[in-house]
Phi, psi and omega in degrees: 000136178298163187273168189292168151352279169326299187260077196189173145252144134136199200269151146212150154270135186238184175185135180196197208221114150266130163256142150259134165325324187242028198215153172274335187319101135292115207241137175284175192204169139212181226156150173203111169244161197251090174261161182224154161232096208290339177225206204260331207253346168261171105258177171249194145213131125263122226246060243232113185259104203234077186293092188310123200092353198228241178279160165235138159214157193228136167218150187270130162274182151203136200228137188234124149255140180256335165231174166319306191240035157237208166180108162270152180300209124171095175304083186284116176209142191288344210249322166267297199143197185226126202231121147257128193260171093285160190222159176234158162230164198223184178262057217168319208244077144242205185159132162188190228236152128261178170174094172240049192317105185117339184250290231209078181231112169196219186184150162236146176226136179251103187253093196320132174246309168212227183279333174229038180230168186229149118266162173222157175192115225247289274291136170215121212295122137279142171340314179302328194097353183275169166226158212240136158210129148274129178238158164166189183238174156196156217212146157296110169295150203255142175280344114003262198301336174288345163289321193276249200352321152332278184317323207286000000 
């Protein structure tokens, strides 16, 4: 079996749906990430996020495994701030968490639907009590499609 995303070098693309608790509002997505492995023992992922019609945001991971199926985190994003996490990884599966209660509290789960493709599904608690939830995929990029996207 191939390694998850997260441990993998190269792009994947995504698409989903963002909700809010306190909103009727549905917003749309896309997305891209970028893994590197800069040493034997990191990987980065940066993540780049776009709600179509609306904002981009880019957030950086750094990712440490500490056992075979675990694994921490670190959320670099300029507008929150710098967040550690832990993670599992399963043969199906990946997935983690923060829990930083006022700031910075939620979880993502990536579930192989096949060898290079994901669902996700997301949720995260604001200071307010709302909750922000994303659902979408990601798929392994095509030196094609990274062409098209590229152009956009």
């Amino acid at each position: 079996m191939s390694k998850h995303f997260l441990f993998e070098p190269g792009n994947w693309l995504g698409t989903g749906q963002v909700t809010f608790s306190f909103s009727p509002d549905l917003l749309y997505f896309r997305t891209k990430w970028s893994t590197a492995q800069p040493d034997d023992a990191t990987y980065q992922c940066t993540q780049t996020v776009e709600i179509i019609g609306g904002d981009r945001m880019v957030n950086i991971f750094v990712i440490r495994l500490t056992a075979e199926n675990a694994f921490d985190i670190i959320l670099q994003n300029e507008l929150l701030g710098v967040f550690n996490g832990t993670g599992v990884v399963e043969p199906n599966l990946v997935a983690w968490e923060f829990r930083h209660p006022g700031t910075l509290e939620g979880f993502e789960v990536y579930e192989r639907l096949q060898e290079q493709e994901y669902a996700m599904h997301a949720e995260y608690l604001a200071s307010d009590g709302s909750r922000t939830m994303i659902r979408g995929k990601i798929w392994k990029a095509t030196e094609k499609l990274e062409e098209i996207e590229d152009d956009e």
